[in-house]
C-alpha positions as CSV (number, residue, x, y, z in Angstrom):
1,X,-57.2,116.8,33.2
2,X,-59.1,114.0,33.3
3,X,-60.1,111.8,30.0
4,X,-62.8,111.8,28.7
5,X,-65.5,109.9,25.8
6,X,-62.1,107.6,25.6
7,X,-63.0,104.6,23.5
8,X,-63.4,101.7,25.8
9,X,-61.3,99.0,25.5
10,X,-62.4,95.8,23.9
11,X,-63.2,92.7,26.0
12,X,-60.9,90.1,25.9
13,X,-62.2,86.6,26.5
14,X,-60.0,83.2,27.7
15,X,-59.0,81.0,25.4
16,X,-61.1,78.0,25.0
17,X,-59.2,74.4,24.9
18,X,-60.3,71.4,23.0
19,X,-57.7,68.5,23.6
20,X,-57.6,66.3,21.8
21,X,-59.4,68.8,18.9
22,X,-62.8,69.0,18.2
23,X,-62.1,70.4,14.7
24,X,-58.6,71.2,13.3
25,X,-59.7,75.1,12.2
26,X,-57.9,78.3,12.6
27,X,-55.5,78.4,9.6
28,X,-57.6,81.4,7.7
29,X,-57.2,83.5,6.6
30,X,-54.5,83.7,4.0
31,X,-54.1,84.2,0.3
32,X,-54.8,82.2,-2.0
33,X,-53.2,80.1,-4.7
34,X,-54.0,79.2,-8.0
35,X,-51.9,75.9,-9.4
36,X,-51.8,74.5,-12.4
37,X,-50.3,71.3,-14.0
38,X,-49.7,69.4,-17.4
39,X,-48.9,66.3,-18.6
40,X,-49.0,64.2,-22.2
41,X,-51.1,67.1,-23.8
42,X,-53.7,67.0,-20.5
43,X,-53.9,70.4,-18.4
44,X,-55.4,71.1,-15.3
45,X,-56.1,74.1,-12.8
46,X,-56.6,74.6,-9.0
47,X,-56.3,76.6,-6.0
48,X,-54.6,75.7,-3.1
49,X,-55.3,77.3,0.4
50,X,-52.1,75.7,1.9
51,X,-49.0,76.9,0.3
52,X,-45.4,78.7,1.0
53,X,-42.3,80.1,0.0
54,X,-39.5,77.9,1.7
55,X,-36.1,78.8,0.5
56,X,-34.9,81.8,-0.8
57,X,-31.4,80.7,-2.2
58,X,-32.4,78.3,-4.1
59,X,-35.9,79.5,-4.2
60,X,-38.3,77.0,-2.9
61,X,-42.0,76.9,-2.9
62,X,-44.4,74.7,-1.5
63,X,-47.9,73.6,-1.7
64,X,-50.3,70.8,-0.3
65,X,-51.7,68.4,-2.5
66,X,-54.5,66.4,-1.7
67,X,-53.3,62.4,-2.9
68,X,-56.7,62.3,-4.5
69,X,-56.8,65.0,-6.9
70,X,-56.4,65.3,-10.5
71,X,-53.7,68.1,-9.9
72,X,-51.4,65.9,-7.9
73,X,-51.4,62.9,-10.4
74,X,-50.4,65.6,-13.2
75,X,-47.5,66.9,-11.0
76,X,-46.1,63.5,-10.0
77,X,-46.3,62.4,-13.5
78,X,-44.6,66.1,-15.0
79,X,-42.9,67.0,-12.2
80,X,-43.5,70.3,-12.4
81,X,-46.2,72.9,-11.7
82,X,-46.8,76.8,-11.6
83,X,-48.2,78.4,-8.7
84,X,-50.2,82.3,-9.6
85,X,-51.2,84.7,-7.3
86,X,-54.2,86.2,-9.5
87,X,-56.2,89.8,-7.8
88,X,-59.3,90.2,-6.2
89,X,-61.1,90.9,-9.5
90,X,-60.6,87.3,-10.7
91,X,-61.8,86.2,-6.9
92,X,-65.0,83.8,-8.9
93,X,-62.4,82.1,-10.8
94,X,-60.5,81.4,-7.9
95,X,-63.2,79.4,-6.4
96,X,-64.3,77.9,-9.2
97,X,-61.6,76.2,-9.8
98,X,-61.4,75.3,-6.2
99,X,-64.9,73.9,-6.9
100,X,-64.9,72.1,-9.9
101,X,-63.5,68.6,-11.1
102,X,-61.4,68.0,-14.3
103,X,-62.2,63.9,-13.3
104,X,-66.0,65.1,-14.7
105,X,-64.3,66.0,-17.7
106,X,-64.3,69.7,-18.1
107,X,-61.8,71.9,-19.1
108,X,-61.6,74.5,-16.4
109,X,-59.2,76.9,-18.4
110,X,-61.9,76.8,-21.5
111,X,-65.0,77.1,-18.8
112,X,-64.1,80.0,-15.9
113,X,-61.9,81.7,-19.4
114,X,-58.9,81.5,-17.9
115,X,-55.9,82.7,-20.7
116,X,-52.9,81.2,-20.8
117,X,-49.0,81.3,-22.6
118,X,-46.5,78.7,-22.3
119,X,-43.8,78.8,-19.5
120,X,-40.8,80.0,-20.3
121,X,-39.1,77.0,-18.8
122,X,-41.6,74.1,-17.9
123,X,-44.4,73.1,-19.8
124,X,-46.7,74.3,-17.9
125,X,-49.9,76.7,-19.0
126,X,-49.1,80.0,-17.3
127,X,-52.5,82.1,-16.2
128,X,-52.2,85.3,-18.1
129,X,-54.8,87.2,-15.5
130,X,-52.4,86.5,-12.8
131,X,-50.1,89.4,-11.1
132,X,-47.5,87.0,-9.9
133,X,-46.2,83.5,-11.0
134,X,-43.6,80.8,-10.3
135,X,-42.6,78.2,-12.2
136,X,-41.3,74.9,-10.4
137,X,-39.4,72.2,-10.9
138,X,-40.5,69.3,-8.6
139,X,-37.3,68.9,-5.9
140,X,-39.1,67.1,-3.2
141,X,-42.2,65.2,-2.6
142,X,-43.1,64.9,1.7
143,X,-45.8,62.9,3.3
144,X,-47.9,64.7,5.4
145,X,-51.2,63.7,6.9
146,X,-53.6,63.5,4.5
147,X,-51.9,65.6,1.9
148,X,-48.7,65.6,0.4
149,X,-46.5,68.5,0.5
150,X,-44.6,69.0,-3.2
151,X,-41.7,71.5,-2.8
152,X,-40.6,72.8,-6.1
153,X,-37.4,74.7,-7.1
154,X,-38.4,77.9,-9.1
155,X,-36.9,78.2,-12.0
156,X,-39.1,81.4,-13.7
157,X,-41.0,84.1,-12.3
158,X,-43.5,86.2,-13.7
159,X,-44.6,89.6,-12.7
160,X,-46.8,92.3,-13.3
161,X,-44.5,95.8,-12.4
162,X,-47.5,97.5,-11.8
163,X,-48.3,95.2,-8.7
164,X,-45.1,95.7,-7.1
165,X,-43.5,99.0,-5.6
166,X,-39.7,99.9,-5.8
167,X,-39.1,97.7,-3.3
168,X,-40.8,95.1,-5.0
169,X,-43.6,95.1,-2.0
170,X,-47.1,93.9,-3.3
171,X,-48.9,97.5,-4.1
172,X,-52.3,96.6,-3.0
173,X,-54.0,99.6,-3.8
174,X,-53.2,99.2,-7.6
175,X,-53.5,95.5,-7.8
176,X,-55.4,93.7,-4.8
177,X,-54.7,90.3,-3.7
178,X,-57.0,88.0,-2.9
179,X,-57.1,86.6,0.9
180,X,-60.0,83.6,1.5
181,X,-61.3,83.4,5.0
182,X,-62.7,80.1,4.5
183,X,-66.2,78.8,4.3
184,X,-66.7,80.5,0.8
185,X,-65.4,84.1,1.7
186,X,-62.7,85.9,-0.3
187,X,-61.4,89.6,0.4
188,X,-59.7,91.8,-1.6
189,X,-56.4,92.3,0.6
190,X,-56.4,96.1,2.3
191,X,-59.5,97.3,1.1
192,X,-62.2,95.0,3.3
193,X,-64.5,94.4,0.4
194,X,-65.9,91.1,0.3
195,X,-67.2,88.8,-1.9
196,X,-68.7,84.8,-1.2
197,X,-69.0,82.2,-4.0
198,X,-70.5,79.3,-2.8
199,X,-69.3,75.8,-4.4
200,X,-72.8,75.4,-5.4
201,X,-72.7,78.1,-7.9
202,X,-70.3,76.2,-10.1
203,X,-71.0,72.5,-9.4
204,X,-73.1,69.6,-8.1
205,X,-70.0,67.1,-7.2
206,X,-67.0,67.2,-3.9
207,X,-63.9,69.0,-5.5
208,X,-61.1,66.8,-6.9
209,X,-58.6,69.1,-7.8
């Protein structure tokens, strides 16, 4: 018998081609991390789009550090920093912290409330709201473009059980993570809702980090 009221299939366009780029996009979404950083009793907080897991045994991590920002000079100077994974419900904090500058002299942590404990190796502050968190010990230091890409060894981790599964798979219906399209937009991972928090809401002043 024949089909019919089939859904029709969706139109598939050509790829457009800019070469040499027009604008280097295309890397959102992805989830977000949240970094932080201390050094001779100063602290700092921020989130990092560009980040990854590189090594299992040992266990490497990764992240991008703009040369520029108040992160990076902490990191170089510790040699060490903890990268959290925090859920959708703390999304606002997550781009504030993207958004805001310790060089004006705020504290973030004291600002957006963020709690935190001590590491339980580093001396690093550890973001209590977070569901997952590595602790790493600066290994390598790469130059790349316009950022630097810091590879740490991780020497803690931190969990919440109730965000994992048996098979230690994220369960995203208990504890959502947060995925950032870009331009402002953050999802909460499986469920589609939304939320946007434009830099303007938390400061008057380009990032630093």
């Amino acid at each position: 018998m024949p089909v019919t009221n089939a859904p029709t299939p969706p139109t598939v366009s050509k790829l457009v081609t800019s070469a040499p780029p027009e604008r280097f996009f295309g890397y959102y979404p992805g989830t977000v991390a949240v970094v932080t950083a201390a050094s001779d009793g100063d602290r700092n907080v921020m989130s990092a789009g560009w980040h990854a897991a590189l090594s299992a045994e040992p266990p490497l991590y990764g992240v991008a550090f703009g040369r520029a920002r108040y992160t990076y000079r902490l990191v170089m100077a510790s040699r060490a920093f903890a990268v959290h994974f925090l859920p959708f419900e703390h999304a606002r904090a997550i781009a504030a912290v993207g958004s805001t500058s310790r060089s004006s002299g705020i504290d973030k942590f004291e600002r957006f409330g963020l709690a935190t404990a001590p590491g339980a190796v580093l001396d690093l502050p550890i973001l209590q709201d977070a569901y997952l968190a590595y602790e790493c010990r600066v290994s390598a230091v790469h130059e790349t473009g316009d950022h630097d890409w810091i590879v740490g060894e991780v020497v803690a981790v931190h969990h919440r059980p109730e965000a994992f599964d048996e098979g230690r798979l994220q369960a995203g219906a208990a504890v959502p993570g947060t995925v950032y399209y870009g331009r402002s937009r953050y999802e909460a991972l499986g469920s589609g809702r939304q939320a946007d928090f434009p830099p303007e809401t938390f400061r008057s002043e380009p990032p630093e980090g």
